[in-house]
Backbone as a printed PyTorch tensor [residue, N CA C, xyz], in Angstrom:
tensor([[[  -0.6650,  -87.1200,   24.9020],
         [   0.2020,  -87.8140,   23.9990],
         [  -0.1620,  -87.4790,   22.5690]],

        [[   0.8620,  -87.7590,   21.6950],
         [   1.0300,  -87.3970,   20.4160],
         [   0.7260,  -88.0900,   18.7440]],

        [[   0.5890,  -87.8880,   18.2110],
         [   1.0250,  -88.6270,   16.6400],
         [   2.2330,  -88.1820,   16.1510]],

        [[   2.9860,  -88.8680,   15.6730],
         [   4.6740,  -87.8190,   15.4020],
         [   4.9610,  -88.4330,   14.4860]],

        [[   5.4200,  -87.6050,   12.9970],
         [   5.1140,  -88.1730,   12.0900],
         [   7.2800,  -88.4490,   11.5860]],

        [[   7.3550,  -89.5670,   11.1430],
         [   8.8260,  -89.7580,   10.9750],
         [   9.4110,  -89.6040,    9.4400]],

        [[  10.3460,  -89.0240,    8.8810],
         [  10.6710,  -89.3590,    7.4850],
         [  12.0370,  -90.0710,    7.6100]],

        [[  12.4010,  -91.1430,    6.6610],
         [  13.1920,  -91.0430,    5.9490],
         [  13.8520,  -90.7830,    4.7880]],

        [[  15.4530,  -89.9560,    4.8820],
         [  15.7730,  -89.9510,    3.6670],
         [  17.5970,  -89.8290,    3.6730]],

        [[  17.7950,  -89.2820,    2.6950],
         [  19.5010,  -89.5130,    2.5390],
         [  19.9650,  -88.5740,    3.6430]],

        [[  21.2730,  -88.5600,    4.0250],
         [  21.7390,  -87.9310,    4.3800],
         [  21.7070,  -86.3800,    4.0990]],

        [[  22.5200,  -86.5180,    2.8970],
         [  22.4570,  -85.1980,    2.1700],
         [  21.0540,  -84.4610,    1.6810]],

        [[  19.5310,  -85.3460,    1.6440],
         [  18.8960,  -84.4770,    1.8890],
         [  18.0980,  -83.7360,    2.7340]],

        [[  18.6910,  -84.5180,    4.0330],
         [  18.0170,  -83.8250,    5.7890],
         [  18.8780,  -82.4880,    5.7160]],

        [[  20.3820,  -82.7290,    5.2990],
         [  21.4480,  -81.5620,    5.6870],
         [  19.9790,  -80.5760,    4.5150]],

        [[  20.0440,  -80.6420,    3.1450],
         [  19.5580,  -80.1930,    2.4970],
         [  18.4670,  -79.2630,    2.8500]],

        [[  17.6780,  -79.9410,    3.4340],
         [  16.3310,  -79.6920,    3.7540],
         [  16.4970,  -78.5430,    5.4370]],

        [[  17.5030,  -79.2400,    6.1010],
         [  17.7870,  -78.4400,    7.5210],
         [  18.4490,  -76.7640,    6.7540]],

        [[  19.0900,  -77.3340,    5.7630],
         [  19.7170,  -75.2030,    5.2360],
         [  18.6050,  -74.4380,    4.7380]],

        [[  17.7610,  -75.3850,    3.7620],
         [  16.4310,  -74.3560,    3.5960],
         [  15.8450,  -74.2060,    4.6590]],

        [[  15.0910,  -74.5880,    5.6770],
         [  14.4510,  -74.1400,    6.7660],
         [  15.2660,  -72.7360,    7.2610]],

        [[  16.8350,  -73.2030,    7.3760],
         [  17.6090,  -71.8700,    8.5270],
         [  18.0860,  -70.5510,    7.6270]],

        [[  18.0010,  -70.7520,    6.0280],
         [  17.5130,  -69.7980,    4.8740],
         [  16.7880,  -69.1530,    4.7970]],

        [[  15.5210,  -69.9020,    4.9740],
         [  14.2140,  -68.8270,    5.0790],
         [  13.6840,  -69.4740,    3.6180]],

        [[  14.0940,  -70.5370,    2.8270],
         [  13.6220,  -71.1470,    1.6860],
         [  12.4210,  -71.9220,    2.4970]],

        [[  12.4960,  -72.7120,    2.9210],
         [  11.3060,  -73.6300,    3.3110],
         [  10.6690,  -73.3760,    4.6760]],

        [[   9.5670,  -73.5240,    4.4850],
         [   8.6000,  -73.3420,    5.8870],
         [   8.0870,  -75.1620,    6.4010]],

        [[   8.3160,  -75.5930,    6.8580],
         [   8.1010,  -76.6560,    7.1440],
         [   6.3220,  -76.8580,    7.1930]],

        [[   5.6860,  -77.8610,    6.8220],
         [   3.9640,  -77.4720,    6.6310],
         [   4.3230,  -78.5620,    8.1660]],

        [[   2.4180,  -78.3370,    9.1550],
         [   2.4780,  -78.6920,   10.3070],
         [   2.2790,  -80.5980,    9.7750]],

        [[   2.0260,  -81.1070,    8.6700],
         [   2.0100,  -82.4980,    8.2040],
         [   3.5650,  -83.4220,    7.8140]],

        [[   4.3470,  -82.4510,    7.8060],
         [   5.6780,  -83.0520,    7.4770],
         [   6.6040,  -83.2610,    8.7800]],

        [[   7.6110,  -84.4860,    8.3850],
         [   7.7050,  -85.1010,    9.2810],
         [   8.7040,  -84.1480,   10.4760]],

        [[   9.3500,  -84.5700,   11.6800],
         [   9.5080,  -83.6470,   12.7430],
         [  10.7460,  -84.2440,   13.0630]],

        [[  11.1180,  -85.8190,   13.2170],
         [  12.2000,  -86.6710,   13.4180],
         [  12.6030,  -87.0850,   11.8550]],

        [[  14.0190,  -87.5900,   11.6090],
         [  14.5230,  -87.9260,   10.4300],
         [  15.4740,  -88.8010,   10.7370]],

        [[  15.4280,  -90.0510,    9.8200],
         [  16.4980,  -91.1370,    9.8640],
         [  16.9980,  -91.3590,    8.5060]],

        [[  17.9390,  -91.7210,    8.7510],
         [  18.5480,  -91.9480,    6.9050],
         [  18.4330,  -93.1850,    6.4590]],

        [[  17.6390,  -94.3430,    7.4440],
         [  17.6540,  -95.7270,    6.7520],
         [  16.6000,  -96.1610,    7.7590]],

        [[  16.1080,  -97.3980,    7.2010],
         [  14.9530,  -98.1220,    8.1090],
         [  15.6140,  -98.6210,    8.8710]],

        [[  16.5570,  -99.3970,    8.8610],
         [  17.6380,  -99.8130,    9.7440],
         [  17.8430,  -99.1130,   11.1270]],

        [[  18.3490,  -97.9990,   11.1960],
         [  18.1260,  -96.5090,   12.2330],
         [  16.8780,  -96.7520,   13.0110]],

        [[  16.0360,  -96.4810,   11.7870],
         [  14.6480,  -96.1890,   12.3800],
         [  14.2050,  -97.2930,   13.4260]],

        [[  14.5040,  -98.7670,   12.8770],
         [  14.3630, -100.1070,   13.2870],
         [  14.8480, -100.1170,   14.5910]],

        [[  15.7920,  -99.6810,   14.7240],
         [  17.0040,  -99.8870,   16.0170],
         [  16.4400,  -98.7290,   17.0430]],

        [[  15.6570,  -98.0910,   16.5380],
         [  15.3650,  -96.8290,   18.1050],
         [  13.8200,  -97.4220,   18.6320]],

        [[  12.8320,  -97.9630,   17.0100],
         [  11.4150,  -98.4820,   17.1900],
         [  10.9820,  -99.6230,   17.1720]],

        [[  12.6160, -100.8620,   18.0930],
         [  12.0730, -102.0860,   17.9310],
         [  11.0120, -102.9210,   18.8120]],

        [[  10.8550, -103.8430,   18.3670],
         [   9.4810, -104.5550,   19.3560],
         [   9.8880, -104.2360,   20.8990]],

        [[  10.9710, -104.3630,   21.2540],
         [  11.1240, -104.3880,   22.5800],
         [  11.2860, -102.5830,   23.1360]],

        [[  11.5100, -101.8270,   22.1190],
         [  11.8590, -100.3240,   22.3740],
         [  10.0820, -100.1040,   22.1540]],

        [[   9.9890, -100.5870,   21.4050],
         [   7.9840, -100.2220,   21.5540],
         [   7.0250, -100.6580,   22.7280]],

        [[   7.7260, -102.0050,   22.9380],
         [   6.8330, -102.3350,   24.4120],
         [   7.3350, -101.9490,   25.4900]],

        [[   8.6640, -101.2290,   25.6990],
         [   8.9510, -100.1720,   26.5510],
         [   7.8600,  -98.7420,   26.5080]],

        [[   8.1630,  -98.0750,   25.4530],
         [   7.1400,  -97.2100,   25.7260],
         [   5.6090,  -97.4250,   26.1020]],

        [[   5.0150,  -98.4710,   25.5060],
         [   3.7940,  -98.7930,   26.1870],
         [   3.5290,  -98.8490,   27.4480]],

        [[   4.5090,  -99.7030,   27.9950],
         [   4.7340, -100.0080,   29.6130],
         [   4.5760,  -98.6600,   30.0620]],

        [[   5.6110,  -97.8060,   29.7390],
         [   5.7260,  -96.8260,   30.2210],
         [   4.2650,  -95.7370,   30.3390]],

        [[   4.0510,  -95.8330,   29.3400],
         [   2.3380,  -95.0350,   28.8550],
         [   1.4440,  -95.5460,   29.7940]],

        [[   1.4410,  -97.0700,   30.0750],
         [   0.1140,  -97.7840,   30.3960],
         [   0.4010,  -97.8400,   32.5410]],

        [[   1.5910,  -98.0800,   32.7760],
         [   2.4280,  -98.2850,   33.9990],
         [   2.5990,  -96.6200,   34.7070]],

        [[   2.8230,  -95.6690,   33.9910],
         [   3.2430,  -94.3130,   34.2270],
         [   3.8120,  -94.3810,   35.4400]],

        [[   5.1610,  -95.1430,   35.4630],
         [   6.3500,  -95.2750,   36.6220],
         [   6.4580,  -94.1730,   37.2270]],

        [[   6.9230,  -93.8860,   38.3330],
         [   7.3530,  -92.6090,   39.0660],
         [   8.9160,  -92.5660,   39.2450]],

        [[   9.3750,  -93.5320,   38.7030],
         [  10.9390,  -93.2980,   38.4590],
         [  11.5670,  -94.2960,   38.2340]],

        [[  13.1640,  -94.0040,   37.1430],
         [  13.6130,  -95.2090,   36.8900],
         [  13.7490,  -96.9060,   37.4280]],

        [[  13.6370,  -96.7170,   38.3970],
         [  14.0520,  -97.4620,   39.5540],
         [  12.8320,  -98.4560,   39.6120]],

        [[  11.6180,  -97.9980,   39.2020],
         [  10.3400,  -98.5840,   39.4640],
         [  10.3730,  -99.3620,   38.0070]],

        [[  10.1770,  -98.8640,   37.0180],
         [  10.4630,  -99.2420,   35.5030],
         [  11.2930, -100.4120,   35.4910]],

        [[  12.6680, -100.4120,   36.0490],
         [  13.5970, -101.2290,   35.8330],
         [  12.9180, -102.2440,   37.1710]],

        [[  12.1100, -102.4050,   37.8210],
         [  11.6490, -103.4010,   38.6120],
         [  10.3480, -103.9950,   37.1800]],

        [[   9.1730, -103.0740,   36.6170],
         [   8.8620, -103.3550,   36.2340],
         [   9.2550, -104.7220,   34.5300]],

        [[  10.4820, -104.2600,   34.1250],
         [  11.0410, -104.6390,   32.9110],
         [  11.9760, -105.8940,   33.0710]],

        [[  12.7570, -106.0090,   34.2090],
         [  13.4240, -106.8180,   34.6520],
         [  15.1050, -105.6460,   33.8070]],

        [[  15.0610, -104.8240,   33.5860],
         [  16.0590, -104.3900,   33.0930],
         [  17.3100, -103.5460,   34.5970]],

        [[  18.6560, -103.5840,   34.0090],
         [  18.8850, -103.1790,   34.8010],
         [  19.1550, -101.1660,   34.7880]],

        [[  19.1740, -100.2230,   36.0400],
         [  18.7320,  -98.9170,   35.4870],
         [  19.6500,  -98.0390,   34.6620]],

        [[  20.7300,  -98.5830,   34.6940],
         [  22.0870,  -98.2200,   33.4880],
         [  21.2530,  -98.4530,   31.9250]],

        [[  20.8080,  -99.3360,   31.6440],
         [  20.5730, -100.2660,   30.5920],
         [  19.3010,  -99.3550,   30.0840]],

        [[  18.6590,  -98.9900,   31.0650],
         [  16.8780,  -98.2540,   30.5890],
         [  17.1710,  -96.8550,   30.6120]],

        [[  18.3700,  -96.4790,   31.2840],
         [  18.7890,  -94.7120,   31.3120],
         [  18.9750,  -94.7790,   29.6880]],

        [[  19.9960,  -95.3510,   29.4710],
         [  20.9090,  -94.7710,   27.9090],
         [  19.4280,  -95.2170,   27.0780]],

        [[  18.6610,  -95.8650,   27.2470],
         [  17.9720,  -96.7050,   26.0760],
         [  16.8860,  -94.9010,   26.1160]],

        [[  16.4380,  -94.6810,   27.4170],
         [  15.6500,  -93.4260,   27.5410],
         [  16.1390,  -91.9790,   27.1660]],

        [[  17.6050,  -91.8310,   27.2930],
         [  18.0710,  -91.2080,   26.7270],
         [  17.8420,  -91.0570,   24.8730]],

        [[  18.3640,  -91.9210,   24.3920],
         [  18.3540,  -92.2040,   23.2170],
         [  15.9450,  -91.1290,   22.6620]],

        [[  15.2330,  -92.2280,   23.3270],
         [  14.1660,  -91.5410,   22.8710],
         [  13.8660,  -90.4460,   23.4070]],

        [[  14.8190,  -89.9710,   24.7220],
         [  14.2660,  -88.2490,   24.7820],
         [  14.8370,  -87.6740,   23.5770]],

        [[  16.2860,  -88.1900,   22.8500],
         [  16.7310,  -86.9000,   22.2670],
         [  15.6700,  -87.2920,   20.9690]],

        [[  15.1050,  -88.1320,   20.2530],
         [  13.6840,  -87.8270,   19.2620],
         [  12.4080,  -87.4350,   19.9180]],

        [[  12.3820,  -86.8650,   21.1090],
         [  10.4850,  -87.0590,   21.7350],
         [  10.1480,  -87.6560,   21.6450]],

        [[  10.4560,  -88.8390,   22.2380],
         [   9.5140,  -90.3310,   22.4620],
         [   9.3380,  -89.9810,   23.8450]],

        [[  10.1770,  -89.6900,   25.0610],
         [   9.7050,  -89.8410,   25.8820],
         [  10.4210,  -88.6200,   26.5640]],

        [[   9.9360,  -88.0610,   27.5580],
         [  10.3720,  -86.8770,   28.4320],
         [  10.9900,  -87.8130,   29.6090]],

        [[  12.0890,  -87.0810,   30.1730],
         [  12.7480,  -87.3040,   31.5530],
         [  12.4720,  -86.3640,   32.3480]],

        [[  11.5310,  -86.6100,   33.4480],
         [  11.0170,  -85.3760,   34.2090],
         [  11.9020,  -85.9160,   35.9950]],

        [[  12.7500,  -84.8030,   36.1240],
         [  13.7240,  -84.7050,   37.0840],
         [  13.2290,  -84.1880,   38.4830]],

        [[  13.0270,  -85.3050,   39.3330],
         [  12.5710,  -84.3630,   40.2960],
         [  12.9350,  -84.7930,   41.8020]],

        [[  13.7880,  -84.2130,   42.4930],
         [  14.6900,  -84.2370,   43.4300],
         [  15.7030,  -85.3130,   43.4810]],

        [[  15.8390,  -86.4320,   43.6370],
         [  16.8270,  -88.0270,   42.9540],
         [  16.5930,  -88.5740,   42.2080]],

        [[  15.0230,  -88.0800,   41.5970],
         [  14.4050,  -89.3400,   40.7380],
         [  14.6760,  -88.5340,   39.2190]],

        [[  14.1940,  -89.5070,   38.5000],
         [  14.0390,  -89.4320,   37.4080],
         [  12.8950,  -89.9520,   36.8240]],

        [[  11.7700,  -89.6190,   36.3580],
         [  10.6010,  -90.1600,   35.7470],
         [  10.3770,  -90.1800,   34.5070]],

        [[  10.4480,  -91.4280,   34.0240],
         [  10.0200,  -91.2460,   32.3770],
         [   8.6340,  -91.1990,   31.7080]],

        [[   8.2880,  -90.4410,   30.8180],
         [   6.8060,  -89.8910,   30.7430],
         [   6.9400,  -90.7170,   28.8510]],

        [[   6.2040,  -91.2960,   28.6560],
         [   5.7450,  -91.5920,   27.0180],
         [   5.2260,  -90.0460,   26.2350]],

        [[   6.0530,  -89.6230,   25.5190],
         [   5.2060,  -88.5040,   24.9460],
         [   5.0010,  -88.6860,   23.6510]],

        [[   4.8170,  -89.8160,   23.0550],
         [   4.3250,  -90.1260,   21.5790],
         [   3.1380,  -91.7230,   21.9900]],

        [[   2.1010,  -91.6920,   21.0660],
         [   1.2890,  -93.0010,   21.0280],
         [   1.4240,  -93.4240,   19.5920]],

        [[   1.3690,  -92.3230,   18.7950],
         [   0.8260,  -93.1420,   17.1410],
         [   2.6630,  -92.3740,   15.9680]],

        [[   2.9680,  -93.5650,   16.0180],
         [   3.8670,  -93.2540,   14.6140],
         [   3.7600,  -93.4560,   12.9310]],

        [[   3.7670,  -92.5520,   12.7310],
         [   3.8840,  -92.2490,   10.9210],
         [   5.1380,  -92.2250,   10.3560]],

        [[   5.2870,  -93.3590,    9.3130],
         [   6.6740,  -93.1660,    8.6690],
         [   6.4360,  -92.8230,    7.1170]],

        [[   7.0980,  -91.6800,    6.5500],
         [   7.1700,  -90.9000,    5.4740],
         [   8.2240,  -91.9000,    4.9660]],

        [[   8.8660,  -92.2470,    4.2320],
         [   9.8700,  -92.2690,    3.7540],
         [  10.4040,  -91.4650,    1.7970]],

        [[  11.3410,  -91.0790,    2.0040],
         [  11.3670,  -89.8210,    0.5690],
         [  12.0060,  -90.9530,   -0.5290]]])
């Protein structure tokens, strides 16, 4: 597991910042952030108390598939798919697919928020 460091900033300067990288203007240093939100709000809504003690569970429980999780959480597995969805597409957590199942893996422990 990881440290993954988060920034926020405007809109227009992620677009900003995403054209210099695909320019060849900016090199991204390995300390700057990797995920980007344009408001704490955002940020709030993907890293709330209950989206955080999901991933713990998940880290500390290391389920062998949705099905087990959603016994563990009391959630139902519609409800913990989209929510897992949501943190695979930042790397919070991997969906590891393997024959019906689906297993969710924690792939972050420590978050850093930059904000610009």
């Amino acid at each position: 597991m990881k440290r993954i460091i988060i920034g926020i900033a405007s809109q227009a300067d992620i677009r900003a910042r995403a054209r210099a990288i695909a320019n060849g203007r900016h090199r991204p240093a390995p300390d700057e952030p990797k995920i980007w939100f344009t408001s704490m709000r955002s940020l709030a809504e993907v890293l709330s108390d209950d989206n955080r003690a999901l991933l713990r569970l998940i880290r500390e429980q290391q389920p062998q598939s949705l099905t087990r999780l959603a016994d563990l959480t009391g959630r139902a597995p519609s409800n913990l798919s989209r929510t897992l969805k949501t943190k695979a597409r930042y790397g919070l957590v991997e969906l590891r697919r393997n024959r019906r199942q689906v297993r969710p893996i924690a792939t972050v422990r420590e978050f850093v928020i930059r904000a610009a």
